[in-house]
N, C-alpha and C positions, 0 to 999 in steps of 0.2 A: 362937570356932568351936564349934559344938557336938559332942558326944561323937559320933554319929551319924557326924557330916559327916566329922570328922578322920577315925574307923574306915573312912569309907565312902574315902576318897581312901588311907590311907593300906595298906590291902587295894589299891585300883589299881594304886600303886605297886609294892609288892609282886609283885605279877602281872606284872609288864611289865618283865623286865631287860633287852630290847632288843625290839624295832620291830615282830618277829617276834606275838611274848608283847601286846605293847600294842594290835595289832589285834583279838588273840583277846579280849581283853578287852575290847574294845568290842563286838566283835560278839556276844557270848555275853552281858554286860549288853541290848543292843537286842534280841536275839532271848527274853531270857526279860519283855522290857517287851511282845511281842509284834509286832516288827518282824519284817517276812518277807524275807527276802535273794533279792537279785538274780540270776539270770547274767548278768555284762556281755558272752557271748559267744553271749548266746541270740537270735534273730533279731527278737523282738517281746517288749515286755513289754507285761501286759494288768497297769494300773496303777486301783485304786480308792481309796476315801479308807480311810487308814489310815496304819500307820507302815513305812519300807520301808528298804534299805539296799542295797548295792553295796561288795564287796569286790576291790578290786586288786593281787597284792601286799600290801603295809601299809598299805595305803592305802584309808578305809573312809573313804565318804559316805551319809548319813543321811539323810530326810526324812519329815517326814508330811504328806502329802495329806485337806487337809480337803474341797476339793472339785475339779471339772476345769476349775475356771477359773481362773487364773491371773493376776494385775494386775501384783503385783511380787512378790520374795523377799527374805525373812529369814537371811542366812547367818551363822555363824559358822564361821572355820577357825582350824586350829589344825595340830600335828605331833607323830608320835609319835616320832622321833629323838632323841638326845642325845649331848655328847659322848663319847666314850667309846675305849678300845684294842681294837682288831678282830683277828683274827686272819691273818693274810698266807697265800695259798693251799697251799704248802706251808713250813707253820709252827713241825715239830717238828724238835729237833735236840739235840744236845749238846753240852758245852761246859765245859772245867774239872772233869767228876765231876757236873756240875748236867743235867737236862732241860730245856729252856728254850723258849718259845715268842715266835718272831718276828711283830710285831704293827708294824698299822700305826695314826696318829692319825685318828682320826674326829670329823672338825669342831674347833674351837678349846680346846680340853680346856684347861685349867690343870693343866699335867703332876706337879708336885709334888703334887699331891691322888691322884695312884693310888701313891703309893709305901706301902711296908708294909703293907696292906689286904690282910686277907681277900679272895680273888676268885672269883667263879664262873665258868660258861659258858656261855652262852646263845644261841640263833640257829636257824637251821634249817641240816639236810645236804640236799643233790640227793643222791637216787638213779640208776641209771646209767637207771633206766626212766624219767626224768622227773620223777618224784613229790617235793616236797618233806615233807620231816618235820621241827617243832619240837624241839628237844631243847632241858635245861637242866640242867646238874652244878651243884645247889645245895651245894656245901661247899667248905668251905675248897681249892677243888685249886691255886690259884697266886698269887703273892707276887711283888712288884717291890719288891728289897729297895733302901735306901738304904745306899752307901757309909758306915762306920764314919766318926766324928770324926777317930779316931784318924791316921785315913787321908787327910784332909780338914780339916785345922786351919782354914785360915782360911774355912770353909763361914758361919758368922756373920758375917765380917764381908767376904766377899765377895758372898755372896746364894749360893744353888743356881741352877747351870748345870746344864740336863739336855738333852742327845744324844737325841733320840726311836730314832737307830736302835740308838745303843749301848748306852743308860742303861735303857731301857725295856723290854729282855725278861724278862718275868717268869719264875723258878724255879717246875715244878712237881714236880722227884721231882729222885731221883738218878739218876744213870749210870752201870749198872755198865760191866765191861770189853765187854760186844757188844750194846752197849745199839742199839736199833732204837726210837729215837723218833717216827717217824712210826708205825711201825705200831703203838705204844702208843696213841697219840692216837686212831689211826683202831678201832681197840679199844675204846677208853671212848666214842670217840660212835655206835659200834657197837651199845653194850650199849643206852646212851639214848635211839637210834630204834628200838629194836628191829629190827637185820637185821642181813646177815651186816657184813663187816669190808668184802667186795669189792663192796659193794652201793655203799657212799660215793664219787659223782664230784665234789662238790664242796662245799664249804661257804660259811657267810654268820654268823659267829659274834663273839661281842661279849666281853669280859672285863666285870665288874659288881663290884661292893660287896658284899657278905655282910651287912652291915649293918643290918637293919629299917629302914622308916621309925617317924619316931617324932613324938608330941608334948613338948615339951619348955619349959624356962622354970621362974620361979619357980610362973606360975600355969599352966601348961601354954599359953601362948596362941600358943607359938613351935611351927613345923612344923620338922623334922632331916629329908632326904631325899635321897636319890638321884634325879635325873632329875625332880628338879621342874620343870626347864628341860625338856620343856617337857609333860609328865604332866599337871598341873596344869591346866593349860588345857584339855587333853585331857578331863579328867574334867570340869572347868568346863562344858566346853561340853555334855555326854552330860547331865549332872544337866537342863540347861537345856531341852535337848531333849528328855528324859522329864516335864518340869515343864508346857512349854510345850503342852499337846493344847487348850488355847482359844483360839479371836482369831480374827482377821478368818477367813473360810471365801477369800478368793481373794487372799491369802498363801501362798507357801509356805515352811514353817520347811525350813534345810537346815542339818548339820553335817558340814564337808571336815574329817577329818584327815589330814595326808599325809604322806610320809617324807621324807629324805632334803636336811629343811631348811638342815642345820646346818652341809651341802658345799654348798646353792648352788639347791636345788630343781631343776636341771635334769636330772630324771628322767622318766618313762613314769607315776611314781606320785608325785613332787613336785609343787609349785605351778607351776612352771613347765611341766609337764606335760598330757596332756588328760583325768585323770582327771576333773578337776570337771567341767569343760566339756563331753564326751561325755554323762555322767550326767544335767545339766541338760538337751542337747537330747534327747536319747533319752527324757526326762520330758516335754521339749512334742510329741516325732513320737507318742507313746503318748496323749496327751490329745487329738490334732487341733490344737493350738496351732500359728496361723501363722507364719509368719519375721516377717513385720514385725511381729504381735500378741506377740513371746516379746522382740525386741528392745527391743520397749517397756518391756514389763516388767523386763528387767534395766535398762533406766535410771533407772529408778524407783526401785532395790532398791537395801538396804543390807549390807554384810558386814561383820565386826567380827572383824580379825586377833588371834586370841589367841592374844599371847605373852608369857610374862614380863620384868619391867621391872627396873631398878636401883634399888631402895634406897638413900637416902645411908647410906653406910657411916659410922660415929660414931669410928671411928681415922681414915677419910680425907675429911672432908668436903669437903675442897678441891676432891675431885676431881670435884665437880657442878657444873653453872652457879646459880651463888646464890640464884637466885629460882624456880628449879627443883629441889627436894631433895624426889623423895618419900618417904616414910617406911612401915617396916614396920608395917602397923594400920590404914593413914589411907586407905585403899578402892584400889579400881581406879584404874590410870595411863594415864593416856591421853601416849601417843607422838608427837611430831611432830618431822620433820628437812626442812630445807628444800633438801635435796640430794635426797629423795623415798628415802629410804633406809627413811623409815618414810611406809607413804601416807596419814596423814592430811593433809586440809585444811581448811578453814574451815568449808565444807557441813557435810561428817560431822560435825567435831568439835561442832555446832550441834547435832545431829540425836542424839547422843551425849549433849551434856549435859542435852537435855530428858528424857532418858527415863533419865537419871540421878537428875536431880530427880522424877519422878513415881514411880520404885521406891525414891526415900529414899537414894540410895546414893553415898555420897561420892567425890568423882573428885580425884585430883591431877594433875598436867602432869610432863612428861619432857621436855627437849629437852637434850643436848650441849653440852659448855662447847665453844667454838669454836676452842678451841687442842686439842681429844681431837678423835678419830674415833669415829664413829660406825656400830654395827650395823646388820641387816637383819633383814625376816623373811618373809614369803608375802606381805604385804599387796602391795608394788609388784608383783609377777609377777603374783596374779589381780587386781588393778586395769588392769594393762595389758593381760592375758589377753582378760577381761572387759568390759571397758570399764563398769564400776558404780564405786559409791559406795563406797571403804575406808576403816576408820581401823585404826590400828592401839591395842592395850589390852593392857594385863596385870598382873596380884600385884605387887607389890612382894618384891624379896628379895635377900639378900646370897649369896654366893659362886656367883654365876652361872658355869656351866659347869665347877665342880668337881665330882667326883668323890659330895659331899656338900654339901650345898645347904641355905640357909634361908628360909624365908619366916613368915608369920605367921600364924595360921588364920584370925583377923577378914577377912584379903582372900579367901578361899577363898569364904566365906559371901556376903561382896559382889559378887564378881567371879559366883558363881550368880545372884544376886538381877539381874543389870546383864543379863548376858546370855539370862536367860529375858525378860527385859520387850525384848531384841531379839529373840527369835525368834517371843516371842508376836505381835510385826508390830504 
């Protein structure tokens, strides 16, 4: 991966300790490349060729318009979600002399990766007028400590057992004798939106890693990160679409990032939701495009789910189907489950590998040992939203949905290269 590439994702990263932060970050990337932003509640948009976007929630759709005519589309989606410890709505309390904050799990986390860790705070508060505000306590403010050995002998050779609701509230101060822990809480994220204390009606906030992303390895070629799952794609796909300003003129490149992947997408701003789909028609009612002339078009088109994929793990290779083992380095993965868990099929994956081979960029296979279960990700929800063409793709990397995360830069660089030669259409 180049110096360039790594600093430019690993700056995303950074930026983005929840879903919140990951939008802004796209949008503020699109808007200084010169994309002009949407209101999705404005009653007409007057759409010309150029680059344009649409924010929902956290949930930003992207597109540039090369001309008003329209044949098919080039999509890629992807989500700015991961897993991670949330905060429960009224979260503060105490307990034994400690402050502690009750938390719930967010999406399939691998709970032993947030113990002992640096933690921040990140999300946005409601005000009682409506308004949301971003906030983010970058420092050390909470710890999920792990029970002593001492206390816990046979912890090796029984495995860690961990209680999400017991084991998992994190320590952020002490408690004196009249300690008022919520209105500490509602105090500090007070200071960080700027308003008073009684202004906060609610929150949406995440616990994170303190951690930098990092390059790492002997030769630096290995990426260390937070929320690669699914960041990475995220940025994959934004590189692709600032890359992509040539190709067919009645194409149109479009980039869905959406939230809320990692519980199920069935959200107002998930995949299973109408952001993309509103977006998309409200681009053919602005162009004159007909129902049946826009129908067509989507059966034409191709979208390309990026998500991050599994790495054979080199302690547990058993646990890939044998003649499926992709490897960190070895390019973009292509996904396939025959339970439609992941939506590729035959078409796509055809349609995939050629434009694989004409941007050079090597592909490996994914499929489920048939005695494991098997993941999900957006592809089947806008495949059956939509009724188009899905496959699903993504990085190769090890400790998927912890708290800290591996991948390799070589797929970063490929997975841009794959997906601008799909949006260039």
């Amino acid at each position: 991966m180049s110096a360039s590439a790594a600093d430019s994702l690993c700056r995303f990263i950074d930026a983005a300790p929840a879903p919140v932060f990951a939008a802004n970050a796209l949008v503020e990337t699109l808007a200084g490349a010169g994309f002009a932003q949407l209101d999705p509640a404005a009653p007409r948009w007057d759409l010309g060729p150029g680059g344009w976007m649409v924010r929902r929630g956290n949930a930003v759709v992207a597109f540039r318009l090369r001309s008003r005519r329209i044949a098919r589309l080039a999509l890629v989606g992807a989500h700015v979600d991961s897993p991670h410890l949330r905060l429960k709505p009224n979260a503060a309390y105490a307990c034994e002399g400690c402050l502690q904050l009750g938390v719930e799990v967010y999406g399939g986390a691998l709970l032993n990766s947030w113990l002992d860790r640096d933690l921040g705070l990140a999300g946005s508060v409601a005000l009682r007028d409506g308004r949301l505000r971003a906030v983010r306590l970058h420092r050390a403010l909470a710890r999920v400590a792990q029970l002593a050995i001492h206390l816990d002998r046979k912890i090796n050779d029984d495995g860690l057992k961990l209680n999400p609701q017991s084991h998992l509230a994190p320590l952020w101060g002490l408690a004196g004798k009249d300690a008022d822990a919520a209105g500490e809480l509602r105090a500090l994220l007070a200071e960080a939106a700027g308003c008073a204390a009684d202004e906060i009606a609610g929150h949406d906030l995440a616990l994170y890693d303190l951690t930098p992303a990092a390059t790492g390895g002997a030769r630096g070629e290995l990426l260390f990160a937070g929320r690669l799952d699914n960041l990475a794609s995220c940025h994959a796909g934004l590189c692709a679409l600032l890359a992509a300003g040539e190709g067919p003129e009645d194409v149109l490149p479009v980039l869905a990032c959406f939230d809320h992947e990692e519980v199920g997408s069935a959200s107002a701003t998930g995949a299973e939701g109408p952001a993309l789909a509103h977006t998309l028609e409200r681009i053919a009612l602005a162009l004159g495009i007909g129902r049946e002339a826009w129908l067509a078009a989507l059966a034409g088109s191709l979208m390309v789910s990026a998500d991050m994929a599994h790495a054979v793990h080199p302690n547990w290779p058993e646990r890939h189907e044998p003649r499926h083992k992709p490897r960190l380095g070895g390019g973009p993965v292509l996904k396939s489950n025959a339970n439609q868990r992941y939506a590729t099929g035959a078409a796509g994956a055809a349609r995939i590998r050629a434009l694989a081979r004409a941007a050079q960029v090597p592909l490996q296979d994914f499929v489920a040992r048939t005695d494991l279960g098997c993941g999900s990700t957006i592809g089947p929800a806008v495949a059956a939203g939509l009724g188009l063409e899905v496959v699903d793709l993504g990085s190769p990397m090890l400790s998927m949905h912890s708290a800290r995360e591996c991948a390799a830069g070589a797929d970063q660089v490929a997975m841009i290269a794959l997906l601008t030669a799909v949006l260039r259409g």
